[in-house]
Steps between C-alpha positions, in 0.01 A plus 500: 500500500243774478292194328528283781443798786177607280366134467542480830337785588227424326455159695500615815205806408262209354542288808458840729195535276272263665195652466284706265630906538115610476405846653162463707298594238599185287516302810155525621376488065711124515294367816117448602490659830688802668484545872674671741482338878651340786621116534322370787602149443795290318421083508637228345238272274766253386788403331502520136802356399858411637549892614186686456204564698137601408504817746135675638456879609189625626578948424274712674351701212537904558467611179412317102660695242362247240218293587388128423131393531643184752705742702330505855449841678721382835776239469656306211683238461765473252701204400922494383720254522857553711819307502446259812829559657485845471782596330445361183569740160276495189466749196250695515537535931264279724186713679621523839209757700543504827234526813431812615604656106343763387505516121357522120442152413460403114289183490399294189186273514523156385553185507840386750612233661185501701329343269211760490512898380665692782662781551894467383841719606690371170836722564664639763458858337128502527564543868530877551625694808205745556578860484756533843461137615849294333518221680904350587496156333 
């Protein structure tokens, strides 16, 4: 019994563990670009796939905590793709920023569904409240 309960257990932590447990510091050393700003804009570039959409944000940049020599000195826009309907479940979490968000925002540059090197949200954890600004989702 104490087999079963334990294996169990276990399941349900690795499927709770959807994304990487990184501290900042390891974070922002894993992607290209760190930023922290505002979302002005959330758009829709197209489906990609039965429930997934290629997503764009233009953030309001207020402050780069790690820079990239294509970063611009304004606005960015930044690329993820979101379950279409909205409610849709993956492992690690969608990027879901939301208009008028302030956060930290953990980008990669590269090549995405674009097509072309871009700016990328690849998890839902490189979306960071900024310090006193959680946002309800």
């Amino acid at each position: 019994m104490k087999l079963i309960l334990f294996c169990f257990l276990l399941f349900v932590g690795i499927a709770r563990a959807d994304e990487p447990l990184w501290d900042d510091a390891q974070r922002a050393a894993e992607r290209d670009c760190v930023i922290e700003g505002t979302v002005l804009s959330v758009d829709v570039v197209k489906a990609v796939g039965e429930s997934e959409n290629l997503m764009c944000a233009e953030i309001k940049i207020l402050k780069v905590k790690k820079a990239h020599e294509q970063l611009g000195k304004e606005t960015v826009k930044v690329f993820f793709v979101r379950s279409s309907d909205g409610a849709g479940k993956r492992c690690p979490a969608y990027a879901n920023p939301q208009v008028k968000e302030s956060a930290v925002f953990y980008l990669r540059y590269n090549e995405f569904t674009t097509g072309r090197k871009d700016f990328v949200i690849d998890i839902g954890s490189d979306v960071q409240p900024a310090a006193g600004n959680a946002v309800e989702r």
